[in-house]
C-alpha positions in Angstrom: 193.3 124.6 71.6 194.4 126.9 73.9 192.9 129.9 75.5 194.5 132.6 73.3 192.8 131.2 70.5 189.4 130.4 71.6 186.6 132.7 70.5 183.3 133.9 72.3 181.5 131.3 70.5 183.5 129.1 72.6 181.9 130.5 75.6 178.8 128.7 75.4 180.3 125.3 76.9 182.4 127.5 79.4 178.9 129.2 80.2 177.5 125.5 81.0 180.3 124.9 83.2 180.4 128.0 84.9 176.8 127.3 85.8 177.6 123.5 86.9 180.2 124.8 88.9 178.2 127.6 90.7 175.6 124.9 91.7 178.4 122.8 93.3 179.9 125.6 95.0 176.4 126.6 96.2 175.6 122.5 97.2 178.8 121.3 98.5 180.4 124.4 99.3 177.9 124.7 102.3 180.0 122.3 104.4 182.9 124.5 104.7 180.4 127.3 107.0 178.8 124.8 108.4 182.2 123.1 109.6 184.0 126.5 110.4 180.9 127.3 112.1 181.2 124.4 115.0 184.5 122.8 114.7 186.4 125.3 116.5 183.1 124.8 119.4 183.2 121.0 118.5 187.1 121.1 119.6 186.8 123.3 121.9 184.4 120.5 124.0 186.7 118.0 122.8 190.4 119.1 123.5 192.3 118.0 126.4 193.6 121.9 126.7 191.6 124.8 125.2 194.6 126.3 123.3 193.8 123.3 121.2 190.4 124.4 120.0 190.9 125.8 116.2 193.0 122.5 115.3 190.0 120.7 113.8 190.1 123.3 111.5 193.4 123.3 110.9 194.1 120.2 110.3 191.0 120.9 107.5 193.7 122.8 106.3 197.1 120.8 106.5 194.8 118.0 104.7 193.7 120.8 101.7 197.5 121.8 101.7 198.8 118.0 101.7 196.6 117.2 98.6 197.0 120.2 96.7 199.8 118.7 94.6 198.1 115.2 94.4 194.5 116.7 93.8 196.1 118.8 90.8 197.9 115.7 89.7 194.8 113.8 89.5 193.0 116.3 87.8 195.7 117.0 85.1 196.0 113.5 84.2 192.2 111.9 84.7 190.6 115.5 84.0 188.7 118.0 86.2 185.6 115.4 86.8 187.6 112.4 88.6 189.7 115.5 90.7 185.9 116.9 91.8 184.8 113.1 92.4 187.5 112.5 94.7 187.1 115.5 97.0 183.5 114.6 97.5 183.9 110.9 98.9 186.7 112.5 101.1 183.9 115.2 102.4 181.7 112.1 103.2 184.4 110.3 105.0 185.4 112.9 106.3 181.9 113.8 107.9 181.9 110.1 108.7 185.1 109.9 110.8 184.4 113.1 112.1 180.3 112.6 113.5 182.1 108.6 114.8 184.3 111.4 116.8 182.0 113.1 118.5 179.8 109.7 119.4 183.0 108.0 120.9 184.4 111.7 122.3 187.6 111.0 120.7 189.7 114.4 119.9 192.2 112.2 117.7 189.7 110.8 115.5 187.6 113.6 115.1 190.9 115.3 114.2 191.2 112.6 111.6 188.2 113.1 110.2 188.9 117.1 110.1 192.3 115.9 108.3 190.3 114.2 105.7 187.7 117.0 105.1 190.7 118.7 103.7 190.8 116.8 100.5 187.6 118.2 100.1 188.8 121.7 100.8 192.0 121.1 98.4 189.3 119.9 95.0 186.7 122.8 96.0 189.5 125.1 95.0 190.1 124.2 92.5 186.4 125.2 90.9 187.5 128.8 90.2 190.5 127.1 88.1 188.2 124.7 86.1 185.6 127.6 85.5 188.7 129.1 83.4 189.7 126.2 81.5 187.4 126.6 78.5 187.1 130.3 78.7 188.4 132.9 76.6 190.6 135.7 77.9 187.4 137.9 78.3 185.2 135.7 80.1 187.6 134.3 82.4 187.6 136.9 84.9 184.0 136.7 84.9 183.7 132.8 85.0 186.2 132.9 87.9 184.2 135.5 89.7 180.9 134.0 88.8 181.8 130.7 90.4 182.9 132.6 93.5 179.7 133.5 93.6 177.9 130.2 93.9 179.4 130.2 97.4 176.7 133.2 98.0 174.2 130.6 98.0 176.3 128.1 100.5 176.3 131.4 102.9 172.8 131.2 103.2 172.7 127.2 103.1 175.9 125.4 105.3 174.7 127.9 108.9 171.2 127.8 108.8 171.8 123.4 108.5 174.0 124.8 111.7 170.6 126.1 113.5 168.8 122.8 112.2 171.6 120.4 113.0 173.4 121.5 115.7 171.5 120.5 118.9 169.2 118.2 116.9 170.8 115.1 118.6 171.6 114.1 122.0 175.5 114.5 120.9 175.9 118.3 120.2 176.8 118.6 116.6 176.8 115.2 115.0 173.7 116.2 113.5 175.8 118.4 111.5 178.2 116.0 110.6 175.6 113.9 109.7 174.2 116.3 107.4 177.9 117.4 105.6 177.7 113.5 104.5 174.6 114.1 102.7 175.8 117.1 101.0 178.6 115.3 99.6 176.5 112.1 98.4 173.3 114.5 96.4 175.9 117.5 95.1 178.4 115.0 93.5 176.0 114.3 91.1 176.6 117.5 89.7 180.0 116.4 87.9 178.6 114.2 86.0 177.2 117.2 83.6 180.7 118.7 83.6 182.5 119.0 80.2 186.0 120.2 80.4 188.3 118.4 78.3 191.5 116.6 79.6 194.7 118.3 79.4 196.6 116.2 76.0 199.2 114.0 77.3 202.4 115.6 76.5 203.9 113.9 73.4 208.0 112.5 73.3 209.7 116.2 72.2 207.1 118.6 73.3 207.4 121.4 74.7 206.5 120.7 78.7 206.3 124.5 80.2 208.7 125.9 83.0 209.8 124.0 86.0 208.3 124.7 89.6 211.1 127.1 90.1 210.9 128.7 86.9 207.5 129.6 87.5 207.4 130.3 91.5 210.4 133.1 90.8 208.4 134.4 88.0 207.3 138.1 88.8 203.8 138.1 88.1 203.1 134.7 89.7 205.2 135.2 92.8 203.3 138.3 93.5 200.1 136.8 92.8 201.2 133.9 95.0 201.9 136.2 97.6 198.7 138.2 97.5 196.1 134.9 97.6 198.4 133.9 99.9 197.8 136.4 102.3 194.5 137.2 101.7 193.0 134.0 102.4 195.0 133.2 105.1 193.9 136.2 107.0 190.0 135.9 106.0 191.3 132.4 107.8 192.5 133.6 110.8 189.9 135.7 112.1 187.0 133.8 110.7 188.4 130.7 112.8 188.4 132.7 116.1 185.1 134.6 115.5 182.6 131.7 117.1 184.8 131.4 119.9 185.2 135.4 120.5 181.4 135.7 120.1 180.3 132.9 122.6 182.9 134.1 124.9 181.8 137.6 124.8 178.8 136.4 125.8 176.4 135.7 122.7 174.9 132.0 121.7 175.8 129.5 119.0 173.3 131.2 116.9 174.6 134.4 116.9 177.9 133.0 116.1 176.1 131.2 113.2 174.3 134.3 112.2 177.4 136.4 112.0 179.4 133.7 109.8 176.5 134.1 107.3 177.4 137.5 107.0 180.8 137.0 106.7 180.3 134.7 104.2 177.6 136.3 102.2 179.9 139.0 102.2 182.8 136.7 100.6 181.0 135.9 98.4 178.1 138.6 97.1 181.0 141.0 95.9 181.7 137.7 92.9 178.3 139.2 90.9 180.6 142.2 89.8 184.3 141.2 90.7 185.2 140.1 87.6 183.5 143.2 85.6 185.6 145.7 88.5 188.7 143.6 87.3 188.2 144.2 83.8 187.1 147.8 84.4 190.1 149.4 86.4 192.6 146.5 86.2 193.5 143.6 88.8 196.2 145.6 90.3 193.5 147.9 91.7 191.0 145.3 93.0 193.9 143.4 94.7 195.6 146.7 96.2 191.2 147.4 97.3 191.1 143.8 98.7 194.1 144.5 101.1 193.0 147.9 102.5 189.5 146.4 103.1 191.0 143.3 104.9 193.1 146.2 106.6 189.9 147.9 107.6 188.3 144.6 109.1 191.0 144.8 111.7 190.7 148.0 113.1 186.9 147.7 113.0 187.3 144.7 115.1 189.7 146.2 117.8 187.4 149.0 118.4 185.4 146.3 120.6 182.9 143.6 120.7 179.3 144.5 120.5 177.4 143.0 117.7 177.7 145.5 115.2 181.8 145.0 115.6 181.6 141.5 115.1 179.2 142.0 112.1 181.0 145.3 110.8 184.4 143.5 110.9 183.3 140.1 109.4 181.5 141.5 106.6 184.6 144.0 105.8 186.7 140.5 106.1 184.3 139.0 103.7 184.7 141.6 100.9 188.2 141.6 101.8 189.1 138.3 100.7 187.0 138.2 98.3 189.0 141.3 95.7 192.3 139.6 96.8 191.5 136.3 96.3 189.7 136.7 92.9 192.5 138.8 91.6 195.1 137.3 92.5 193.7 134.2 91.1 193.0 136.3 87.7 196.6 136.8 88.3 197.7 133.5 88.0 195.2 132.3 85.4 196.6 134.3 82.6 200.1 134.0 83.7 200.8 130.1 82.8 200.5 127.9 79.5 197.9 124.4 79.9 200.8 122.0 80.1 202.1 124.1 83.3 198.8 124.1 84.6 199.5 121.0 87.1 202.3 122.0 88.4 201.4 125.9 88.8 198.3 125.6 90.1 199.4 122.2 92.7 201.9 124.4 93.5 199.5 127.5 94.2 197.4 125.8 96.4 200.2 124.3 98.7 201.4 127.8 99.2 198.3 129.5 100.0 196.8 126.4 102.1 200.5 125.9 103.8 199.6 130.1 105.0 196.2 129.4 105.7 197.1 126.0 108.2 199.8 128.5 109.9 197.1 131.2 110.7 194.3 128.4 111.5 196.9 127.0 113.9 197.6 130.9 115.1 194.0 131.6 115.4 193.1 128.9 118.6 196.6 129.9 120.2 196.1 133.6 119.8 192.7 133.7 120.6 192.6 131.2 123.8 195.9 131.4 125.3 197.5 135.1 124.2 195.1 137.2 127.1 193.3 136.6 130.1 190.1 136.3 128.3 188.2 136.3 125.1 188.6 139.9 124.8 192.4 140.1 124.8 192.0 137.1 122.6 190.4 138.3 119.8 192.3 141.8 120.1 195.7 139.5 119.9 194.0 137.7 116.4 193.2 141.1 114.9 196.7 142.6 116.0 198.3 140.1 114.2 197.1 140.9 110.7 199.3 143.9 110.2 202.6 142.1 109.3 201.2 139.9 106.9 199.7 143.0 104.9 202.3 144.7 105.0 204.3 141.4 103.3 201.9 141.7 100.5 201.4 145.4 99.9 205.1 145.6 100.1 205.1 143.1 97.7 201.8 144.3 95.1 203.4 148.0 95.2 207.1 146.9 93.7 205.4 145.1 91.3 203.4 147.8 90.3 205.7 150.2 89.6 209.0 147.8 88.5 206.7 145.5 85.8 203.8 147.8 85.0 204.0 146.0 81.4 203.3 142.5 82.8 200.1 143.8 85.1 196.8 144.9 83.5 
């Protein structure tokens, strides 16, 4: 059955999944604050050179945009479950590896332990996708967006473990780590009650969908591509560099933990109504609103660093990201068949992850070694936004006016 054909009565089993989902987003998505939170402070007291700092968060990265391909594989053969199973015991190793690094004060092998945290990354995308498996075309806006939503919860959850955690052992932020195993060990559980069918084997003779290069230079999905693309590399960039620009400007850990909350509260709050915007005045709109808002964090942000700046700018980020990366994820969702679903959505995620490592690896660069100080730093970070918006607006407005029948 596919999704043109399912009815709202359907909706009651993608209801219960949308609400399994949420809870995992909530449960396990709070390691990703709580590791953006300290891992670029974590390197930072690690690296041999303090360029160097962001690359445990990077490599979080390179790991989620390694497995993409694998992780979709997995899931399109075994089913979503076995997918969501793996990325958990790879967020346990990878707090395992990664608290052994900070008790040995190893940079590599906390590096490899950052490395294998992004298998985790790679299957936590890949909720909003599941959430539209067994939805019809109405709901699925809305079970994408309400998914997003669960990480509203994991906002309030992954930095206030930070507070807890951080400086609760002799070794500054294995507590943490400690803590990221845990959540990865209780909020697997949660799978277990998932019910989304496995994709059917493809039979001898049937039809198998486009290739990877059929789909990639399709319009809609290129620009779609593009526009998830960019916005989450960006929310990327900046977040990575806001705990060092806020200790360096003078502020404690807490603060820095207190204004990633906001940022990601903000991420994620908007999810309650996203999908009912989208339906209301069309994706093209929320994802065109998404890019002037991530627009507006920047120049918020180079207007200087008090508190409200940081707070200001990271909450605009937040909201940002959030209209880009739901709609452009609406985007793709209606613009492939099941049996391409694999490939498409494999193929996504190494796109947008393979943006998101550049600007993690950006982020330390830019915002340690670009000025004389933290200032400069994080004006460099912020700077570097415009070209990348640009690539995308450039890219949303031809689409908008060349294939207005293809874009709702």
């Amino acid at each position: 059955m596919t999704d043109a054909v399912l009815s709202p009565v359907d909706d009651r089993r993608a209801k219960r999944n949308v609400t399994i989902l949420v809870l995992a987003q909530a449960i396990l998505g709070a390691q990703m604050p709580m590791i953006f939170t300290i891992g670029g402070l974590a390197g930072q007291s690690l690296a041999p050179n303090p360029c160097w700092a962001t690359l445990p968060i990077s490599l979080i990265v390179l790991g989620s945009m390694l497995a993409a391909t694998p992780v979709s594989g997995i899931m399109q053969k075994y089913g979503r479950r076995a997918g969501f199973f793996l990325g958990a015991g790879f967020g346990a190793m990878g707090g395992v590896v990664g608290a052994y690094g900070l008790f040995t004060a190893s940079f590599p092998i906390f590096l490899f332990g950052s490395l294998l945290t992004g298998v985790y990354m790679s299957a936590h995308g890949f909720y909003r996708f599941a959430a539209a498996d067994t939805a019809s075309d109405a709901f699925r806006p809305k079970a994408i967006s309400y998914v997003m939503a669960g990480g509203l919860a994991s906002a309030i959850i992954g930095p206030q473990l930070v507070k807890f955690t951080a400086d609760a052992m002799v070794i500054p932020f294995m507590g943490t780590y400690l803590a990221v195993i845990l959540t990865n060990v209780l909020g697997s559980a949660l799978f277990l009650f998932l019910d989304i069918p496995k994709p059917p084997a493809p039979k001898p003779g049937s039809a198998r969908g486009r290739t990877r290069r059929e789909l990639i230079t399709t319009p809609i999905i290129a620009v779609s591509v593009i526009c998830a693309m960019v916005s989450y590399a960006l929310m990327n960039l900046v977040m990575t560099s806001t705990p060092l620009a806020v200790v360096g400007c003078g502020f404690d850990t807490s603060t820095a933990a207190d204004i990633v909350s906001a940022h990601v509260l903000a991420m994620y709050v908007p999810s309650f109504f996203t999908g009912h915007l989208i339906a209301r005045f069309g994706v093209k709109t929320i994802v065109a609103t998404g890019l002037a808002i991530l627009a507006g964090a920047g120049a918020v942000a180079l207007q200087g660093v008090e508190l409200e700046n940081f707070y200001i700018a990271l909450i605009l980020l937040g909201v940002g990201w959030n209209f880009g990366f739901i709609g452009a994820t609406t985007m793709l969702a209606g613009s492939h068949t099941p049996e391409e679903r694999g490939r498409m959505q494999g193929m996504n995620d190494l796109i947008v992850f393979g943006g998101v490592t550049v600007a993690s690896l950006a982020s330390g660069g830019l915002m340690n070694c670009s000025g004389g100080d933290a200032l400069a730093g994080w004006a460099s970070v912020n700077l570097a936004m415009g070209p990348f918006l640009m690539l995308a607006g450039g890219a949303l407005i031809w689409f908008w006016f060349s294939r207005k029948d293809e874009l709702a």
